[in-house]
C-alpha positions as CSV (number, residue, x, y, z in Angstrom):
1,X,47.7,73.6,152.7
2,X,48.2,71.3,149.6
3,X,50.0,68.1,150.3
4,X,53.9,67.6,148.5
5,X,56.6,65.9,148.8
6,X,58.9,68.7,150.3
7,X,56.4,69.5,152.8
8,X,56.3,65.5,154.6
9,X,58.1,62.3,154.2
10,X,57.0,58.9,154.4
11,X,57.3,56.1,157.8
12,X,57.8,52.6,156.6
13,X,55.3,50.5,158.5
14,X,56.3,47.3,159.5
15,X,55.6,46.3,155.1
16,X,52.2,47.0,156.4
17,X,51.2,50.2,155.1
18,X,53.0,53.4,155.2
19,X,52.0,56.6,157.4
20,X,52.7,60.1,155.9
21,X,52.3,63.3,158.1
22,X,51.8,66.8,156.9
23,X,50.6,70.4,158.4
24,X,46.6,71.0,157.2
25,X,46.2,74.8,158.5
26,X,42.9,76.4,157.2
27,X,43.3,80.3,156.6
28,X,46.3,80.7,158.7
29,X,49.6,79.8,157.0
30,X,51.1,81.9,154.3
31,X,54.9,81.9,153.5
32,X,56.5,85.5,154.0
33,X,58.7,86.6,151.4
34,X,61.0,87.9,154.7
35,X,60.7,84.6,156.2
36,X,64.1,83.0,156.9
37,X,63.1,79.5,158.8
38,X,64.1,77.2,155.7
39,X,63.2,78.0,152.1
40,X,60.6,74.5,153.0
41,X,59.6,75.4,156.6
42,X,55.8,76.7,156.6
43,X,54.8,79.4,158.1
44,X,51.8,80.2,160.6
45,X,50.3,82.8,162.3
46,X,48.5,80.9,164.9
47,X,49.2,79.3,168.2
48,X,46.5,76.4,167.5
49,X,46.7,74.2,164.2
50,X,46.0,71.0,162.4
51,X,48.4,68.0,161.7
52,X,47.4,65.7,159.2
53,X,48.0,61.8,159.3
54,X,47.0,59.6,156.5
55,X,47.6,55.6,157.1
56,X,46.7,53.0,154.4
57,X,43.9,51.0,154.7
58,X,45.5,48.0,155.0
59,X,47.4,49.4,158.6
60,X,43.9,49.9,160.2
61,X,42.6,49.8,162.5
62,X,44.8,52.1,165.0
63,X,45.2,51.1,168.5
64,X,46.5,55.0,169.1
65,X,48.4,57.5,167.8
66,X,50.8,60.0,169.6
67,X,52.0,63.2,168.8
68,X,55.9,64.1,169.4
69,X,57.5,67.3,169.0
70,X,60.7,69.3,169.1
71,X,61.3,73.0,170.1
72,X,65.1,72.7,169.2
73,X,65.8,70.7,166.0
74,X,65.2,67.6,167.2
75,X,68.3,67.7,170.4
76,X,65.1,66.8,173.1
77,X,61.7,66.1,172.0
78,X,58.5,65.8,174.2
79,X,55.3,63.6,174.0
80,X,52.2,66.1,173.0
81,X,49.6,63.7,173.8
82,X,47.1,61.0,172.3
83,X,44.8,61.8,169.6
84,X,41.6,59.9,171.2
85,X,39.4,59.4,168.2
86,X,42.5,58.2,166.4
87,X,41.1,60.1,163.2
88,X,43.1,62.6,161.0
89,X,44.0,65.2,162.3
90,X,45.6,66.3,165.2
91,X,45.1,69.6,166.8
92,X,48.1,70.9,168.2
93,X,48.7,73.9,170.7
94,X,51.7,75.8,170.5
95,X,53.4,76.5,173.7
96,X,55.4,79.2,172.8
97,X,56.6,80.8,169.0
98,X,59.2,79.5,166.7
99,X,60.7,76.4,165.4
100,X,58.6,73.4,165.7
101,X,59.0,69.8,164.2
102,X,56.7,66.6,164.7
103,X,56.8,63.2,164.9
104,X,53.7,60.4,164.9
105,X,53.5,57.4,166.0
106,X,51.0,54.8,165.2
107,X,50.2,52.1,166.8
108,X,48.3,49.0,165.5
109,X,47.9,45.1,166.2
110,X,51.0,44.2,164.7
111,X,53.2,47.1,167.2
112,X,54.0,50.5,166.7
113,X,54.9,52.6,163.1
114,X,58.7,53.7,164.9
115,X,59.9,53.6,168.5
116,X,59.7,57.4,170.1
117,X,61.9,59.8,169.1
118,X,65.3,60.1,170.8
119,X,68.2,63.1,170.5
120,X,68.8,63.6,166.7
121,X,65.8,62.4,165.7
122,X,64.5,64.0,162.1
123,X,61.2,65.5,162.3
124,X,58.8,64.1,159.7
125,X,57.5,67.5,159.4
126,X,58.5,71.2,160.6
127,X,56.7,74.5,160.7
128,X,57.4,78.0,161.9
129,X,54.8,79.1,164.6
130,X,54.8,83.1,164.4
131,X,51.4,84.6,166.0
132,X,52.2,88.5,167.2
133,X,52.8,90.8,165.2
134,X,56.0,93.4,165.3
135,X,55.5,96.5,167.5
136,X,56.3,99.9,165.3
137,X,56.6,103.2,166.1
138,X,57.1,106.1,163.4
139,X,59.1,109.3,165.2
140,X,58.5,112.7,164.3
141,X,60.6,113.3,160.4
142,X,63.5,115.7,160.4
143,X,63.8,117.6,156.9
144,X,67.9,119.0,156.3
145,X,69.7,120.0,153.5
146,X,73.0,119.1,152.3
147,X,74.9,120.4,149.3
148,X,71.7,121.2,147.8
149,X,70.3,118.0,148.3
150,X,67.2,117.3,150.4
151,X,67.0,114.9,152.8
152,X,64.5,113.2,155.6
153,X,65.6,111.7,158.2
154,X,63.5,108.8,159.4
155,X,63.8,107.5,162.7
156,X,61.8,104.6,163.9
157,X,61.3,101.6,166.8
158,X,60.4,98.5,166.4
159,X,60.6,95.6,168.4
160,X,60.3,91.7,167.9
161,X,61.3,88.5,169.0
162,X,61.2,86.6,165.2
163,X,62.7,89.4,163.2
164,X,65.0,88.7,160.2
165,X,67.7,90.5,158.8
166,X,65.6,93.1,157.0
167,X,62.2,93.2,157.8
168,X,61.8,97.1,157.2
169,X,59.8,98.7,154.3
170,X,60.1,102.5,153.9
171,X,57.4,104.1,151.8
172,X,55.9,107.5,150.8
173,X,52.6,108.9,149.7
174,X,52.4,111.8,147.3
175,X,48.8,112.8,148.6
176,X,46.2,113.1,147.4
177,X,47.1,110.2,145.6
178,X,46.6,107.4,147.9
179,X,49.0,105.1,146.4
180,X,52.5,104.2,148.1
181,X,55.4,104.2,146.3
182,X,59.0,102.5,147.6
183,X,61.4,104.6,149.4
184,X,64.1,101.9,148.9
185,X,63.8,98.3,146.6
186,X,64.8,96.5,149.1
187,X,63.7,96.3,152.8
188,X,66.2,97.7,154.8
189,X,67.7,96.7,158.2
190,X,65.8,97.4,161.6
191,X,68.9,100.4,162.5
192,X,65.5,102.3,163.9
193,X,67.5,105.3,161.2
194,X,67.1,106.1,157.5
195,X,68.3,108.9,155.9
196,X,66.2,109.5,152.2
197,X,67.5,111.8,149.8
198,X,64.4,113.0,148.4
199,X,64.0,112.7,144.5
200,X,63.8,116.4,142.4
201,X,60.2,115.6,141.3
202,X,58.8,114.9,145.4
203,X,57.6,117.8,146.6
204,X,54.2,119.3,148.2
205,X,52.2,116.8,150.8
206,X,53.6,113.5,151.6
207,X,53.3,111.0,154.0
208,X,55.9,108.2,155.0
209,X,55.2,105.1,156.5
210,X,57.2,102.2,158.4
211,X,56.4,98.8,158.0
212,X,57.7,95.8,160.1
213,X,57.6,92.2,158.7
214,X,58.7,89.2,160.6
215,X,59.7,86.3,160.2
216,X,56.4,84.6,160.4
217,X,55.0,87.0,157.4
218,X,53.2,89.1,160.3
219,X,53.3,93.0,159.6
220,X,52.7,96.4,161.3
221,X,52.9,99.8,160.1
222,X,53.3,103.4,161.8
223,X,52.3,106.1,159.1
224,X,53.7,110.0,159.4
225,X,51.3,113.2,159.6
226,X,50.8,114.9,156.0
227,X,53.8,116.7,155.6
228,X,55.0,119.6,153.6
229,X,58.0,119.0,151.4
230,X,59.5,122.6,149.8
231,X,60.5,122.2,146.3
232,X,64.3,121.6,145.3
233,X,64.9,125.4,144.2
234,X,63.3,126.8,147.4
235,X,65.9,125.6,150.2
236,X,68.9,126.9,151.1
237,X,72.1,124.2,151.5
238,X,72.9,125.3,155.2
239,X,68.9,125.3,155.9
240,X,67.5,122.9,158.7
241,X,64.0,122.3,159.6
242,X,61.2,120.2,161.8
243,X,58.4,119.6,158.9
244,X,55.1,120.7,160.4
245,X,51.3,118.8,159.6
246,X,50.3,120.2,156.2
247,X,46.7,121.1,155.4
248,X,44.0,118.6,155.3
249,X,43.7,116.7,151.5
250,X,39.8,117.4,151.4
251,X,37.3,117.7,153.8
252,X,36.1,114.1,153.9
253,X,39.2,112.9,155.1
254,X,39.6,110.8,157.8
255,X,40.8,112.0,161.4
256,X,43.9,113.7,160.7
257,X,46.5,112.4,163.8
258,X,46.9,115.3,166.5
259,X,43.4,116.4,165.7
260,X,41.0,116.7,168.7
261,X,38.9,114.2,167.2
262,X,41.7,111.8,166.5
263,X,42.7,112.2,170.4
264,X,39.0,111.6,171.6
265,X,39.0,108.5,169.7
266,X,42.7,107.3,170.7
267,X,41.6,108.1,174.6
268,X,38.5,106.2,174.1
269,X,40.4,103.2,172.6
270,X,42.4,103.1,175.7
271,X,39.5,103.3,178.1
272,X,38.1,100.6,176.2
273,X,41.2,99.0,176.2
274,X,41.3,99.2,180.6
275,X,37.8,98.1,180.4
276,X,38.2,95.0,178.5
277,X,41.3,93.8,181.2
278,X,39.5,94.4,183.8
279,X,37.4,92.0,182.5
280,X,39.9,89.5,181.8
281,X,39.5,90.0,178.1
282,X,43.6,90.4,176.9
283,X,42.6,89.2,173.5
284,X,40.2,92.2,173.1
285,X,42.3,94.8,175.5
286,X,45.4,94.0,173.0
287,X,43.6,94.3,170.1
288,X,42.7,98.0,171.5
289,X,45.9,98.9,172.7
290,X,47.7,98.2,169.4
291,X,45.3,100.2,167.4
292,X,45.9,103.3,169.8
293,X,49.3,103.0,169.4
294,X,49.2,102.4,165.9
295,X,47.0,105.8,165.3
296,X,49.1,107.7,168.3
297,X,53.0,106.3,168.6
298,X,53.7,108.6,171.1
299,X,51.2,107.5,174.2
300,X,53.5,106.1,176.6
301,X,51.1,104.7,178.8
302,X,49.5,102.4,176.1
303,X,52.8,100.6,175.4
304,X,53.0,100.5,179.2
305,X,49.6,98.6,179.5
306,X,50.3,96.6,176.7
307,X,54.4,95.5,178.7
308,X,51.8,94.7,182.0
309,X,49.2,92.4,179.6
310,X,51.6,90.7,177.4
311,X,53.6,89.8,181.0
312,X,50.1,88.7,182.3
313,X,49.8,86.7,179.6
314,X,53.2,84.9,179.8
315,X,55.1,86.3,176.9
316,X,58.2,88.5,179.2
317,X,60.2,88.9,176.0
318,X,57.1,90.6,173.8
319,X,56.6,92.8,176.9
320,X,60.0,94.0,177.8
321,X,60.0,94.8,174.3
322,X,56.8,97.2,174.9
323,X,58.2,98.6,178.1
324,X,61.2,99.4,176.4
325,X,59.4,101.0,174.2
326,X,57.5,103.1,176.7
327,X,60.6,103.7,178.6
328,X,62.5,105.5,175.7
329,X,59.6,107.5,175.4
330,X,59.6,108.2,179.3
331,X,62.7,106.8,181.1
332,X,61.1,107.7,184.7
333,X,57.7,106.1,183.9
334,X,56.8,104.0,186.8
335,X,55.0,101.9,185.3
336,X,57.1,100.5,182.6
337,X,60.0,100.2,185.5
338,X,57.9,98.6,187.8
339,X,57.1,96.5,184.5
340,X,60.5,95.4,183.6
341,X,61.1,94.5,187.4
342,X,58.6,92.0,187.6
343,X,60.4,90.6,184.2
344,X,63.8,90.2,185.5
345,X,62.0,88.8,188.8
346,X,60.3,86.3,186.8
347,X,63.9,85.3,184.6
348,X,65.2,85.3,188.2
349,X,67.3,88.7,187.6
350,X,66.9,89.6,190.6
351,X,69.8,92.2,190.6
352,X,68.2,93.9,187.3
353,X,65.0,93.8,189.4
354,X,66.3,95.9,192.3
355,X,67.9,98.1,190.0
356,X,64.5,99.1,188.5
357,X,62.7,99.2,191.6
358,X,65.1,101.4,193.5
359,X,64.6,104.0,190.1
360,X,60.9,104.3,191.0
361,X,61.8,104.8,194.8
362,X,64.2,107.9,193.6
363,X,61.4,109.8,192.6
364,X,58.8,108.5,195.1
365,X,60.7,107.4,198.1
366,X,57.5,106.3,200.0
367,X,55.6,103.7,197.3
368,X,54.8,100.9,199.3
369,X,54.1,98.5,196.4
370,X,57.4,99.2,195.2
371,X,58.9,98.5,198.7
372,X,57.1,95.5,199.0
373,X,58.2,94.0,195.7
374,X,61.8,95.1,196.5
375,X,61.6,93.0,200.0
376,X,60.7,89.8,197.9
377,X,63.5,90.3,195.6
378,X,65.9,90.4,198.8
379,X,64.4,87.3,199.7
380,X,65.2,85.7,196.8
381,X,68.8,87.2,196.8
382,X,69.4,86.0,200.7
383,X,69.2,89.0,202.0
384,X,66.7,88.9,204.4
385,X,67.8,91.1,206.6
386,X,66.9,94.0,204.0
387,X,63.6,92.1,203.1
388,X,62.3,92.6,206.9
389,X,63.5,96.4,206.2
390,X,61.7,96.8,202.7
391,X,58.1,95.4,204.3
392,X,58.7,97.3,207.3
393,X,59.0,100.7,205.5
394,X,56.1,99.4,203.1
395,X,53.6,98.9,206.1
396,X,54.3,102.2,207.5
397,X,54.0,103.9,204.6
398,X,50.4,103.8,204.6
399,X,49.0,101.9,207.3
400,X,45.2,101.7,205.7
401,X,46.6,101.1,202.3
402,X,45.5,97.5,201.1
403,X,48.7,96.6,200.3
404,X,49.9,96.9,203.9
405,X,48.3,93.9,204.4
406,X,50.7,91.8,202.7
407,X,53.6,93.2,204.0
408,X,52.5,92.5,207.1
409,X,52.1,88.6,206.4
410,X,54.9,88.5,204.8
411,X,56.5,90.1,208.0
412,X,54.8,87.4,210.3
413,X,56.2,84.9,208.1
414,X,59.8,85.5,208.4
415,X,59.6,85.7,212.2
416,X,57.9,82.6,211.9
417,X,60.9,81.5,210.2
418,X,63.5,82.7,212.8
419,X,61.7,81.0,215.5
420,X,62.5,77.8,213.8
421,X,65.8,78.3,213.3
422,X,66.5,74.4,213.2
423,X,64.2,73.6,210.8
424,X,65.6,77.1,208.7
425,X,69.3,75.2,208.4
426,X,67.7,71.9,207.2
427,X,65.6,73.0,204.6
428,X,68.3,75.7,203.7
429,X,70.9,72.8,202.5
430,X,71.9,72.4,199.2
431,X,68.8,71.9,196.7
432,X,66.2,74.2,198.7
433,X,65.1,77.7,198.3
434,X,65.2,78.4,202.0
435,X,62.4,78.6,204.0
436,X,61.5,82.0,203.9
437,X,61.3,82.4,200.4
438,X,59.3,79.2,200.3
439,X,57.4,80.8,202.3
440,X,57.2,84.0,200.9
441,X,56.4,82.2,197.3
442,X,53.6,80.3,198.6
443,X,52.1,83.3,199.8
444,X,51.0,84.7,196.8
């Protein structure tokens, strides 16, 4: 990224030499038009980057130099680490997406460039971190008629955590022309609803597509079947329709969505997809599970997966936002519940959690995973009273079930812990956890 003014500003050093500190990113920053950060924030679609030092030749040589940074506009900052060589530049590792701004320190014979940063502290340079991009779903199109006018109704999800105010592009395809032409100017709002009035001269096949921006300049798109659009003089005003697939353009099109071989390749995505977490690949597994949704928005159990990787991987927002998602699709899929339980267990919901779990046991009243994870939420809520119940009914369940194991150690553990009933009131004093969900926690 080239150098400028906006983009750095400069650390007087001791009348020594001066140390300036900009964001070197090769192939992976681009500034969205829909990115709302600061008109002179960067953008970057990548969790790993470079950051640039230069330092006069006079100030040399460096004794070290440490990297400082803020997640939250400079109100706390925390040390990074040391840049060993003590050579430009500095490869930094970002935690988590958003807002970050940085701060280096240089240290030579005659003392350091600035003391650390404190509270308030301006960064010398700020970029937007914005790796993952949107999840979108196209729904099936709705084709009505009002007062002689024609109209398609739109409907859409998508889902994520850096959105601005309008990251959605509507956009139609007069086929066979490939080409896409602008629904509306301007993107439009993420209402997941758009209703088009259809210009006079549209008519014949057309497909509509979706596409999310966000913030960070990443984008997804969910594209419509080919559909069949009657002409303005052929509807009636009080006529309403579902639009079906039209014919296929030409023969040498590509796999037309719904086909047989479109669904061959989709389920063999997703088998790839299973195969590649099992190996603990989730860059390659997500990589296949977006594409499958992206060529079939309608299977559930891929947005499912992709809740249980992303909360794997230690992103819970990204995957509620897939199992809600999947659960819109299928409220009763247990999978996605299950999902969203270990969520709120992990934001320490527990409430939410036991919700969810007790909606899988309504339809399946003898799951013994379920049961299990609802006796460690009790023992997080105190209750463990109904904890000894929940991994009581999970070991009976199935008594040569795998799982049963567990329950049964986590059994053992709590009378362990009622035996000791002295130590139990000590180390349940302000400040602990109580001992059997220390005990509990350690045990997985």
């Amino acid at each position: 990224m080239p150098h400028t003014k906006k983009q750095s500003r400069s650390i007087n050093w001791r009348m020594i030499g001066s140390v300036t500190v900009c964001i070197l990113v090769q192939m992976a920053a681009a500034r969205a038009s829909s990115a709302e950060p600061g008109n002179d924030v960067p953008s970057i679609r990548t969790k790993t980057f470079d950051i640039e030092y230069h330092v006069n030749a006079e100030a040399l040589p460096l004794d070290s130099v440490e990297l400082w940074f803020t997640h939250d506009d400079g109100k706390t900052w925390q040390e990074f680490g040391i840049d060993e060589d003590r050579q430009s530049p500095f490869t930094f590792v970002a935690p988590v997406e958003g807002c970050y701004g940085f701060f280096v320190i240089l240290t030579n014979s005659t003392g350091a460039s600035s003391p650390p940063p404190k509270p308030g502290t301006m960064p010398q340079q700020s970029v937007f971190v914005d790796y993952t991009p949107p999840m979108v779903q196209l729904h099936p199109l709705k084709f009505v008629t009002s007062n002689g006018q024609r109209i398609l109704e739109i409907h859409w999800t998508s889902v994520d955590s850096q959105f601005g105010t309008r990251p959605i592009t509507l956009s139609y395809q007069r086929l066979p022309d490939k080409s896409w032409q602008p629904i509306t100017l301007d993107p439009v709002a993420n209402t997941g609803r758009y209703d088009w009035r259809i210009p006079d001269d549209v008519k014949g096949n057309i497909g509509v597509r979706v596409s999310a921006t966000d913030r960070g300049g990443n984008c997804a798109s969910s594209e419509s079947e080919t559909l069949e659009i009657p002409a303005l003089n052929s509807v009636t005003s009080a006529s309403t329709a579902n639009l079906v697939p039209g014919p296929t353009v030409s023969a040498s099109s590509a796999m037309l969505p719904g086909s047989k071989r479109a669904q061959e390749h989709v389920a063999r995505l997703f088998e790839e997809a299973i195969a590649f977490r099992d190996r603990g690949d989730y860059s390659e597994s997500m990589s296949r599970l977006r594409e499958v949704v992206r060529l079939d928005p309608m299977m559930t159990d891929a947005f499912a997966e992709m809740g249980m990787m992303l909360h794997r991987m230690g992103d819970p927002q990204r995957a509620m936002d897939a199992f809600d998602i999947a659960l819109k699709q299928r409220p009763t899929l247990r999978s996605a519940l299950l999902g969203t339980a270990l969520v709120y267990k992990q934001r320490s919901d527990y409430a939410a959690a036991a919700e969810r779990l007790r909606a899988i046991l309504k339809y399946n009243a003898n799951d013994a995973e379920v049961w299990l994870h609802l006796g460690d939420v009790a023992v997080y809520q105190g209750d463990e009273v109904y904890a000894r119940e929940c991994y009581s009914r999970a070991a009976q369940i199935n008594p040569d079930a795998p799982i049963v194991a567990d329950a049964r150690k986590r059994l053992a553990l709590m009378a362990e812990t009622s035996r000791t009933y002295e130590t139990t009131r000590r180390a349940a004093e302000p400040g602990s956890i109580g001992p059997a969900r220390a005990k509990i926690a350690s045990s997985k």
